[in-house]
C-alpha positions as CSV (number, residue, x, y, z in Angstrom):
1,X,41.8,36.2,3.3
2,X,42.3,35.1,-0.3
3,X,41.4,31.8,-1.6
4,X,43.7,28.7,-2.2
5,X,42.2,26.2,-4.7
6,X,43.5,23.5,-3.5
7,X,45.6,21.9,-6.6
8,X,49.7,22.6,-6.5
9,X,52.1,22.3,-8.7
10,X,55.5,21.8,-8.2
11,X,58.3,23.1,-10.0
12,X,61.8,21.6,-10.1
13,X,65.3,23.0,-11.4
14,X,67.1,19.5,-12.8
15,X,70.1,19.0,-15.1
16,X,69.0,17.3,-17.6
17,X,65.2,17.7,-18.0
18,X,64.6,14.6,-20.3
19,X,66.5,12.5,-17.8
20,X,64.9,13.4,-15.3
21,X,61.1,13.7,-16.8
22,X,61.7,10.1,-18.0
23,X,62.5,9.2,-14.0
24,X,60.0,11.0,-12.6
25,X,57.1,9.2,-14.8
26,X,58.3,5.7,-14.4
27,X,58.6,6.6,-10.7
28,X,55.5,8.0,-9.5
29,X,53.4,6.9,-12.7
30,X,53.1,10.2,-14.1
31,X,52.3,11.7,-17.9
32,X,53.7,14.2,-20.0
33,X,50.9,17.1,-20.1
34,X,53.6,19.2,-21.7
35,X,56.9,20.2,-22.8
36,X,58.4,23.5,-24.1
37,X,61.8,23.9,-25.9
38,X,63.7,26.9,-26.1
39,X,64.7,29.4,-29.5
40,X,66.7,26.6,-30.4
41,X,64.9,23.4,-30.0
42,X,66.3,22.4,-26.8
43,X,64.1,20.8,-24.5
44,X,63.6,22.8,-22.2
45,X,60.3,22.6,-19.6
46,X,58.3,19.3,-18.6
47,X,55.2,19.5,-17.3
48,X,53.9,15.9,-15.9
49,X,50.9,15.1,-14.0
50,X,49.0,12.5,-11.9
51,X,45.8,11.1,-11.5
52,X,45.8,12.9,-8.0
53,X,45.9,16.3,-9.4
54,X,50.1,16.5,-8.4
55,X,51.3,18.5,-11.4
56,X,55.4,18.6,-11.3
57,X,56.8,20.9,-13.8
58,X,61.1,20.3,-14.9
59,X,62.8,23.4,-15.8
60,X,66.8,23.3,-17.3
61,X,67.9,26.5,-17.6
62,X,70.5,27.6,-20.1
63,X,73.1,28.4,-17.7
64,X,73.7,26.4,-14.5
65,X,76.1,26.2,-12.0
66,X,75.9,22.1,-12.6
67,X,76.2,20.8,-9.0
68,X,73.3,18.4,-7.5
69,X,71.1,19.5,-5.4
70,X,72.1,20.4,-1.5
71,X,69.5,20.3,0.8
72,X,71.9,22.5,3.3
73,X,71.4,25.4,1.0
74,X,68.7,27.8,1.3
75,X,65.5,26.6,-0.3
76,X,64.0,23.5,-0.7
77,X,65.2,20.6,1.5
78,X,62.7,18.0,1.2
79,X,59.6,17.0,-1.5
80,X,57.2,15.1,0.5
81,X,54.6,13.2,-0.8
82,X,51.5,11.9,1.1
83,X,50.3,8.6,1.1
84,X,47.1,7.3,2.8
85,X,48.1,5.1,5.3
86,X,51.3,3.1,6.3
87,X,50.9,0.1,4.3
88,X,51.7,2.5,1.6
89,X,54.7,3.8,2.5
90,X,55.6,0.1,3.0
91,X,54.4,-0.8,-1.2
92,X,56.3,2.4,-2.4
93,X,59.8,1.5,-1.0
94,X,59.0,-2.3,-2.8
95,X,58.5,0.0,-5.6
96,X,61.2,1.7,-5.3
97,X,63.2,-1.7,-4.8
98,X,61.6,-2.9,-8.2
99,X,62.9,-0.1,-9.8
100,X,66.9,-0.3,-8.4
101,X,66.2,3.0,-6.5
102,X,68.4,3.2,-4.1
103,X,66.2,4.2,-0.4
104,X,66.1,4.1,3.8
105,X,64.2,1.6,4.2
106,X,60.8,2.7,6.0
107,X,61.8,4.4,9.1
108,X,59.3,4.4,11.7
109,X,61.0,6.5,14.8
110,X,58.8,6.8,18.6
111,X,59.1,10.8,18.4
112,X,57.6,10.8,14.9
113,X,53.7,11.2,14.0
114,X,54.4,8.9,10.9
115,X,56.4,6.8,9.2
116,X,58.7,7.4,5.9
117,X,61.0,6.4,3.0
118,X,63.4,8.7,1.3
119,X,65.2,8.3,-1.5
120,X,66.6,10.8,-4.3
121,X,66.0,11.6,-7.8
122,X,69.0,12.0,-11.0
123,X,69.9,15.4,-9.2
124,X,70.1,14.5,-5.5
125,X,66.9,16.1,-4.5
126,X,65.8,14.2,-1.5
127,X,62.3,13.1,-1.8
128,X,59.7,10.9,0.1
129,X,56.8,8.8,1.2
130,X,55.3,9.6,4.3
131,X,51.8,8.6,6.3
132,X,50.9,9.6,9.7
133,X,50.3,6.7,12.0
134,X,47.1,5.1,12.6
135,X,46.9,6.5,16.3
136,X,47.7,10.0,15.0
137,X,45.0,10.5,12.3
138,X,42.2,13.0,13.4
């Protein structure tokens, strides 16, 4: 079987990639690592990073059919991020409250193994916060 490493990387298509690279880090607290511009000096890739090893590239491509993101569409439907433990989930949607960032609330349903808050970034991609409950954690 071949190896994983470990370390991921995410890459996103946005919009606008400054507006959303400028979201992104006040959000989750990241930094620019890098950025690329095209022939003609149009920003064009963000790379940002964490502290946690989360890297989360931006890409804008030149031609675009301009329409937010649709989780009913083939491909991504959700970007999940794990947090240790439900007090967490709990500070991120204060976070996100502090920030105007429009969100569910925490859900916490009885079928679930954890608890959540969603919210979406400048494009409409549905993101989260999500921490298995105390009784679930092996």
């Amino acid at each position: 079987m071949p190896n994983l490493t470990g370390e991921y990387s995410i890459e996103l298509t946005v919009l606008n990639v400054s507006t959303s690279a400028r979201w992104y880090a006040d959000v989750l607290d990241l930094v620019i690592r890098r950025e690329t511009r095209d022939e003609y000096g149009h920003l064009a890739h963000v790379v940002l990073g964490h502290a946690s090893g989360l890297t989360l590239g931006l890409v804008e491509h030149e031609v675009s059919t301009a329409s937010e993101f649709d989780e009913r569409r083939v491909g991504l439907d959700h970007l999940e991020f794990i947090v240790p433990c439900v007090e967490d989930v709990h500070a991120w949607a204060e976070r996100l409250d502090e920030l105007g960032i429009h969100h569910s609330g925490v859900k916490d349903f009885d079928y679930a193994a954890g608890v959540m808050v969603t919210f979406r970034d400048p494009d409409n991609i549905q993101l989260e916060f999500y921490a298995l409950k105390p009784a679930t954690r092996s």
